[in-house]
Every structure is written in C-alpha cells, then in structure tokens.
C-alpha positions as CSV (number, residue, x, y, z in Angstrom):
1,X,104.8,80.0,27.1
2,X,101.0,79.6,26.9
3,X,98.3,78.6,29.6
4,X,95.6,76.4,28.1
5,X,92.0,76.1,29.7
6,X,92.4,72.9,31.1
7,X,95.7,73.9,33.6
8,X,93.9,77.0,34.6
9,X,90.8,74.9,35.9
10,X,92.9,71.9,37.0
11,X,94.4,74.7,39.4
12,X,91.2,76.0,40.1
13,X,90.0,72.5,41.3
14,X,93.2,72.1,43.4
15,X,92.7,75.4,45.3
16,X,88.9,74.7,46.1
17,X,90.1,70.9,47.5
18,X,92.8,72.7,49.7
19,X,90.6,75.5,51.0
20,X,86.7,75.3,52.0
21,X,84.2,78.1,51.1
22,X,83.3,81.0,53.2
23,X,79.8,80.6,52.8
24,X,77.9,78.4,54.9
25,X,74.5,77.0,54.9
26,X,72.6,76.0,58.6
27,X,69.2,74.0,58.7
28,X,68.9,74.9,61.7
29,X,69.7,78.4,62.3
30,X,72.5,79.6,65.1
31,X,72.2,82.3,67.5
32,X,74.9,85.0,67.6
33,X,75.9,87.6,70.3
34,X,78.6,89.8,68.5
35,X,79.0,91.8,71.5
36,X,80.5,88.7,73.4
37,X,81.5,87.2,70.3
38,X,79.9,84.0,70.5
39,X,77.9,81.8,68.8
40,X,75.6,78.6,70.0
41,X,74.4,76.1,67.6
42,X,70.7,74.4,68.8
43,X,70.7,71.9,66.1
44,X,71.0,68.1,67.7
45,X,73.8,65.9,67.1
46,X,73.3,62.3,67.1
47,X,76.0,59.6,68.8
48,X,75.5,58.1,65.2
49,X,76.6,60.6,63.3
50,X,79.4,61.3,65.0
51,X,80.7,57.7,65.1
52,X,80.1,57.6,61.8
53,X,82.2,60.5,60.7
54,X,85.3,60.9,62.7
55,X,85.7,64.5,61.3
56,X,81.8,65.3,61.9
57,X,83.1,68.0,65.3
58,X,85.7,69.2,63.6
59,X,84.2,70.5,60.4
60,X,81.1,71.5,62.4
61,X,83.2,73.8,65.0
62,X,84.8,75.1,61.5
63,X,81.5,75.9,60.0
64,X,80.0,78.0,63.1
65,X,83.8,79.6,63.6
66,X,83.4,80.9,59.9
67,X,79.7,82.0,60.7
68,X,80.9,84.1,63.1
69,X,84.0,85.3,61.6
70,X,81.7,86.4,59.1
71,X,79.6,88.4,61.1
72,X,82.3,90.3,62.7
73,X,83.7,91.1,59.6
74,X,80.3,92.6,58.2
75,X,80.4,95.0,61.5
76,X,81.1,98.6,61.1
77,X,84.7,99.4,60.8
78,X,87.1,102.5,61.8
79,X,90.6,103.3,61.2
80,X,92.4,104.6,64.1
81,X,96.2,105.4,64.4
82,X,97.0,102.2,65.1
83,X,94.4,99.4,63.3
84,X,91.4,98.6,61.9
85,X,88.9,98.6,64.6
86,X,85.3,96.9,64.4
87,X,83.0,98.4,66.8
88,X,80.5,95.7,68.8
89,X,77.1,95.9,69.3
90,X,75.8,95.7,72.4
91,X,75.1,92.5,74.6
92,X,72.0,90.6,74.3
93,X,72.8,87.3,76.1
94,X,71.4,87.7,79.6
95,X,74.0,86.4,81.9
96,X,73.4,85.3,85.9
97,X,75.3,87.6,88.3
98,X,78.6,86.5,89.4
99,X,77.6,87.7,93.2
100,X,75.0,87.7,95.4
101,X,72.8,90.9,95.4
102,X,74.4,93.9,97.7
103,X,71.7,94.1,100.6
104,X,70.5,97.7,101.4
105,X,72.0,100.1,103.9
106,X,71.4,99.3,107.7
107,X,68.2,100.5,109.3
108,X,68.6,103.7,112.0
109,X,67.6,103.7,115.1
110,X,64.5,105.9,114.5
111,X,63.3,103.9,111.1
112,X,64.1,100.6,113.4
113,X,61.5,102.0,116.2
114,X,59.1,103.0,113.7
115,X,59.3,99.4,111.5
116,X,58.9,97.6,114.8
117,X,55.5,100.4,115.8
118,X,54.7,100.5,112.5
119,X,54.7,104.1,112.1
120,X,54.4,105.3,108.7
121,X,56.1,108.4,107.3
122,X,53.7,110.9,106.0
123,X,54.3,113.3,102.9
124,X,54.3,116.7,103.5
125,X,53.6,119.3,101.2
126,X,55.7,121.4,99.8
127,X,53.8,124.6,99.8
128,X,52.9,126.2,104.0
129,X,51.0,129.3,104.1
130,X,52.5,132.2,105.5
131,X,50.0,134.0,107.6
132,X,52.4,137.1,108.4
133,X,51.9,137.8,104.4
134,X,48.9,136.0,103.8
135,X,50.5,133.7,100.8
136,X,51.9,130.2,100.5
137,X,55.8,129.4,100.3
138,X,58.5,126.8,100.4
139,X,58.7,124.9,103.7
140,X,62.4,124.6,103.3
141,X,65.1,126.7,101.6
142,X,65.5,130.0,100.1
143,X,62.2,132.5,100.8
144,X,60.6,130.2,103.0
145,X,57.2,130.3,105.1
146,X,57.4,131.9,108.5
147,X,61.0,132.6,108.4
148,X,61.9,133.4,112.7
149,X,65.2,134.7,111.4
150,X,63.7,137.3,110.1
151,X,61.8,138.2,113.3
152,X,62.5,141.9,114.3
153,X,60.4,141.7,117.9
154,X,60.3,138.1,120.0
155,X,57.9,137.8,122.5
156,X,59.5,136.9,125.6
157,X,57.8,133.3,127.1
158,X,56.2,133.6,130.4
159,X,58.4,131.7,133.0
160,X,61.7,133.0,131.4
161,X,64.0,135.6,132.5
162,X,62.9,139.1,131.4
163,X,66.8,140.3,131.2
164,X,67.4,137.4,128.6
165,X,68.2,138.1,125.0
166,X,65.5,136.1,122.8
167,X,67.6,136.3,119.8
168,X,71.2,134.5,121.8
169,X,68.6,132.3,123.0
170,X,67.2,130.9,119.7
171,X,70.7,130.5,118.4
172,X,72.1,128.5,121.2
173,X,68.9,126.4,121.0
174,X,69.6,126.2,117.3
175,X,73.3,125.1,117.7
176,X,72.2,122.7,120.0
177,X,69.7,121.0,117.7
178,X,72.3,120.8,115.0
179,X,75.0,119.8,116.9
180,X,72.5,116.9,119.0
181,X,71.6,115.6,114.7
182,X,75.2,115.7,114.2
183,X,75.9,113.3,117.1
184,X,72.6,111.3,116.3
185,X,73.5,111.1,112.9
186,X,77.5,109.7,113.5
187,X,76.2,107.1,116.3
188,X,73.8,105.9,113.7
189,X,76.6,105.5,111.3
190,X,78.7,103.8,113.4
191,X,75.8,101.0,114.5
192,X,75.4,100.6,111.0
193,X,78.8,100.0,110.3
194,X,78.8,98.1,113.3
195,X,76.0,96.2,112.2
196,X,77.3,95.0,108.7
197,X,79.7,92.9,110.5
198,X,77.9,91.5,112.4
199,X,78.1,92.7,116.0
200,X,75.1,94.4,117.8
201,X,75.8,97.4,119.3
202,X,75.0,98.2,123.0
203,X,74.2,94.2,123.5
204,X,73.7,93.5,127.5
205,X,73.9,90.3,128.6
206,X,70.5,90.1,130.0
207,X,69.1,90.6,126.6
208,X,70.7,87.8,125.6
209,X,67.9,86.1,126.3
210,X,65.2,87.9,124.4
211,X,66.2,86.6,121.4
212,X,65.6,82.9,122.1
213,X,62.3,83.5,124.1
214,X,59.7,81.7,121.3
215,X,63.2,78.5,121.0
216,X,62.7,78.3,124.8
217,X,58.9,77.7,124.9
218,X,59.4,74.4,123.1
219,X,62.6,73.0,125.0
220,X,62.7,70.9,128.5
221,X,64.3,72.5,131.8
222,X,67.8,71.4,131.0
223,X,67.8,72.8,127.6
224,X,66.6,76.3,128.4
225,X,69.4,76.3,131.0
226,X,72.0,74.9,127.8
227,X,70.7,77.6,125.8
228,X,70.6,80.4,128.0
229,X,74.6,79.9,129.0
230,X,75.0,79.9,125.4
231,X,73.3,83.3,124.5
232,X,74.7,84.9,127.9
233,X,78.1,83.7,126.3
234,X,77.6,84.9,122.4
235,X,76.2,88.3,124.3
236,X,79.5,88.7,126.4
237,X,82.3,87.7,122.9
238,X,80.1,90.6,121.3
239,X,80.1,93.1,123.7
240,X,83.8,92.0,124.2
241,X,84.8,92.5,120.5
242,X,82.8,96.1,120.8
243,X,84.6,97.6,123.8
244,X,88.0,96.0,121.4
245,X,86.9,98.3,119.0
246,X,86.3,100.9,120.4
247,X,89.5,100.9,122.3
248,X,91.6,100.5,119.1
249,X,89.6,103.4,117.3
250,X,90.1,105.7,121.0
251,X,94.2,105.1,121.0
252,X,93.7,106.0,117.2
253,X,92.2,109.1,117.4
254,X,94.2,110.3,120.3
255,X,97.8,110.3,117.8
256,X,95.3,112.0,114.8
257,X,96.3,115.4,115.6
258,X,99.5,116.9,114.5
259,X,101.4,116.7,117.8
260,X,100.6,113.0,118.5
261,X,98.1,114.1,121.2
262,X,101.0,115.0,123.5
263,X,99.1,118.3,123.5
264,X,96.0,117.3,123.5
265,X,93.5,118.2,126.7
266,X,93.3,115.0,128.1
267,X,90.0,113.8,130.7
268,X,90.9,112.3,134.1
269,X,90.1,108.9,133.1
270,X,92.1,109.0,129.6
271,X,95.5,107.1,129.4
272,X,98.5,109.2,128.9
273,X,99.4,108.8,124.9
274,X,102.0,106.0,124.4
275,X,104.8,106.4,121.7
276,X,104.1,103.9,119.3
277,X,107.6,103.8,117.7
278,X,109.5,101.1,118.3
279,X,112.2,100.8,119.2
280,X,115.4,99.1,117.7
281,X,117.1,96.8,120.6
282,X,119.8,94.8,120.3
283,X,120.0,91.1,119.9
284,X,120.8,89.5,123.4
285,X,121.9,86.1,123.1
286,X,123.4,85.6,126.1
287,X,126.2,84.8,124.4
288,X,129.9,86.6,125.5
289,X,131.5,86.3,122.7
290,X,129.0,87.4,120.2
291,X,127.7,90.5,122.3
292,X,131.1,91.8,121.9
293,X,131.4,91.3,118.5
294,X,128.1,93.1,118.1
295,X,129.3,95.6,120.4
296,X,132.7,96.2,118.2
297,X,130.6,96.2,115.2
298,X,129.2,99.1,116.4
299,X,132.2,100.9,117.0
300,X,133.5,100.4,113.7
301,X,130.7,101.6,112.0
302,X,130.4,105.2,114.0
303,X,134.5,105.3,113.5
304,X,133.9,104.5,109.5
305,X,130.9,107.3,109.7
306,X,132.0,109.5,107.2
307,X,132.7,113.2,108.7
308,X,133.2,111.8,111.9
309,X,136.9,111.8,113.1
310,X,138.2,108.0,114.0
311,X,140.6,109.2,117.0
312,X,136.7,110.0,118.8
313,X,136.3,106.5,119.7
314,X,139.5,105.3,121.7
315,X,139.3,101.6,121.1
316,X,142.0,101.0,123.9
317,X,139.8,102.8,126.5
318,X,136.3,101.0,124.9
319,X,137.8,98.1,125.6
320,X,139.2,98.3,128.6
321,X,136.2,99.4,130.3
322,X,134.6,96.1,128.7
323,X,136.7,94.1,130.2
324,X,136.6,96.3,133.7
325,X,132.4,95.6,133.1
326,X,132.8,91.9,132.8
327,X,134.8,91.7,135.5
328,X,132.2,93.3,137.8
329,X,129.4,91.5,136.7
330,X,131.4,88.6,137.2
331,X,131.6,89.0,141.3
332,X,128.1,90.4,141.0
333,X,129.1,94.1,141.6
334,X,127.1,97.3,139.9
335,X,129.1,98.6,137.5
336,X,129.6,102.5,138.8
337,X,129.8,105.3,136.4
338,X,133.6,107.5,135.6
339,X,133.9,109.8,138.7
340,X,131.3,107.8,140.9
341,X,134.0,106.1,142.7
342,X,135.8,109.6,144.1
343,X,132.2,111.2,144.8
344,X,131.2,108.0,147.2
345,X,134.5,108.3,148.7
346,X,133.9,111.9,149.3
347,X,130.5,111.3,151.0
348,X,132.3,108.9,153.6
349,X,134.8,111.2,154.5
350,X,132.5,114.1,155.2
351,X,130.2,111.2,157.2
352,X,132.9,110.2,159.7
353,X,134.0,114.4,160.4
C-alpha cells in the first residue's frame, strides 16, 4: 500500500490544527524569575479586545505558560537516582517581608544610664606598654601587659593588716569581681527578658507618675487626679504580675535538684517544698448506692490482680463492716477501728480501780 504526497501533508495540516507551536513571539517582552518560576506579562489588554475575542485570556495565559515552560526546560539539567532534575537559578524578584522587622536586644542597665547621660564608649587600644619590660603587649589574653599574677613580691597597702597574705587577698577580691559580673550579668538578662514582654522591672508605684509628668502639664485638676489613679493602678497590675513571676520561677527552682528540694538548705522565710503530684481521689457523689459499687469495683479488681491470691480479700467480712459503717454514720457515731472497742473498755476499768 503506497502513501502519496498529498495524505502525508493532509496529515501534517491536521496535526498543526490540533496542536499549537512551541514557539512564541511577544511585542512586548515578559519578565521571568525562574527561580520562583513565574512569569509577568506588562503588555496592556484592552476591554475591547477581550470582548471581542472570547478566547483572547485563554490563549494568552497559554502563550506566557509555554514561554516559561520553555525557559525551564533550557535550564541545566542532572540525573539523579531517581529523575531528571533542573537546577534554578537564584531569585531576582524582590519580595516585601512577611513580618515586621525583629527589634534589637534590650538595653542593660549600664548602656540605659549611659544613653540617658550620654556617655560615649571610648576605644581602647590594643597595645599597653609594659614598663616592668620596657615593651608594649596585649591588654587582654595570653602574654599580656603588667600581668599581677605573675607578681613574685606584693607590697602590702598601708592601713591593711601586716599578718595578711597579699596573694589570698587578690584572689578573693578577684572571685568577688567575677562572681558580682556574674550576678550583674543574670539580673540584666532577666530585665531584658522581662522587658520584651512588656513589664518593667522594679516599677514602684510612686513612679508611676513620672511617666505622665509632660500629659499632666496640659490637663485640668480633675484630670491629673483621673490620670494619676490610672498610672498608680497600671504601676500596681505590673508589679503584681512581677512578684507572680517570680513566685512561679522560686517554687520551680526549688523541685530542680534531684531530690525535689526535700534536701535542699532551706532560709527561714522559704516555704517548705509541696508535693506537686496529685493525687488520684475518688469520685464522691454522695450517692449510696453508687459509692458501693465503686467501692466493690475495687475489690474486684485487687482480687482479679494477677499473682495476688483471691481468698486475701474476704468479701463476707468487706461487707459486713460496710454495712456496720453505714450504720454508724447513720446515728451519727465515729466509726472505731478493730480492737478500739476492748482498748476503751480497758481504759474505764483501770479509771474506776
């Protein structure tokens, strides 16, 4: 069977009807970020045109979805264990930021005091000369300038005690510097922390008032008294929500040791450590009937406990002294305790010898 010319471009024509070309040609031209794979077309599109040709969108979202099918298809390409893998290139649409900027970390107490003085921080130099050997050295670290731990001799000062070791001296005084930054340096992190929330720390209710000072100048009699009451009360919430905290985080760290702090040293004005577990009470419904079927419940479960021997629990005798229980509670006598009964009677009789 033979093929003539004509049926081979008859089929040809019928192919390019069904399916459009890859290749497209813009006027205007689009822009394209592979790395988000998108594409934005900036040519205008008249009310017009589109009412004129019903299919105008459709074949123009076609035409900028092949554009950029294109493109990605022109990208770099590797072969991995799984697929074929096109590797974008990076982003160059600038996108606004989802959230607001992160502000910076709180102010210390010392860089607080110096914005408000306006004290400015100087640079020191690296370099401090050594006059014990006449050259210049670090400051700080490893070989430094004047080094007093490598002091031999100390001269002892004039109003201290002659029998006093210098050397223990300068190493308590040094322990105490480092431990006094250590405490500085964990109450300025917990202000700060503190701070970000947005409670003041060490608020006193007659400062309250500071802060309104320049509002008040401009207000009548009546209003400085409305908003005094209200800064005295904001002042009072705050310092109320601090001592909360600090309560919570004081019973926390008295159960962070291993025994619970039930070994703890403990000051005069702590609180003795409460055990935090709670306990598992039973329902009380007030309810007769139910409270014993609670109660035989029980039983049944400790008799079905495996490896524990049924004839322990004598369900005669459980229920007997139930029903001796109710009975008492019902003329509003104590129930006594097995054995309590001949001990009282036994207390009497020696009484009247």
């Amino acid at each position: 069977m033979s093929v003539s010319t004509l049926d081979v471009a008859a089929e040809l024509e019928s192919l390019q009807s069904r399916f459009k070309p890859i290749s497209v040609e813009k006027d205007v031209p689009v822009h394209m970020d592979l790395g988000l794979l998108t594409l934005s077309d900036p040519a205008a599109i008249s009310a017009e045109t589109v009412a004129a040709e019903p299919d105008f969108l459709k074949n123009l979202a076609r035409d900028n979805a092949q554009l950029l099918m294109n493109a990605i298809l022109s990208l770099p390409t590797e072969r991995n264990d799984f697929a074929l893998v096109a590797s974008l290139p990076a982003i160059t649409t600038r996108l606004p930021r989802e959230k607001t900027l992160p502000s910076g970390p709180a102010l210390t107490r010392w860089e607080k005091f110096a914005k408000e003085k306006g004290i400015q921080k100087r640079k020191k130099s690296k370099m401090v000369f050594d006059e014990a050997k006449e050259e210049y050295l670090p400051r700080f670290g490893y070989k430094r300038a004047n080094d007093d731990t490598k002091d031999w001799l100390i001269e002892v000062p004039k109003n201290a005690d002659p029998y006093q070791d210098q050397f223990a001296a300068r190493e308590a005084a040094k322990k105490e510097r480092v431990s006094k930054n250590k405490k500085n340096q964990k109450r300025n992190q917990a202000s700060a922390a503190i701070t970000a929330q947005g409670a003041p720390v060490g608020i006193m209710p007659q400062a309250a008032g500071k802060a309104t000072a320049r509002v008040k100048g401009a207000l009548s009699s009546t209003a400085k008294v409305a908003v005094d009451a209200q800064a005295l009360a904001q002042a009072r919430k705050q310092r109320a929500q601090l001592k909360d905290r600090l309560r919570e985080t004081l019973s926390t760290t008295q159960i962070s040791t291993a025994s619970m702090g039930r070994f703890d040293k403990a000051l005069k004005r702590d609180k003795p450590v409460v055990d935090r577990v709670a306990k598992k009470k039973s329902q009380v419904t007030g309810r007769e009937a139910e409270e014993r079927l609670q109660a035989l419940k029980i039983l049944k479960q400790v008799a079905r406990k495996r490896g524990v021997n049924a004839e322990l629990v004598n369900a005669r005798k459980a229920a007997h002294l139930d029903s001796v229980a109710q009975a008492e509670e019902r003329r509003g006598q104590p129930r006594m305790a097995p054995g309590a009964k001949r001990k009282l009677a036994a207390a009497k009789a020696r009484a009247r010898k």
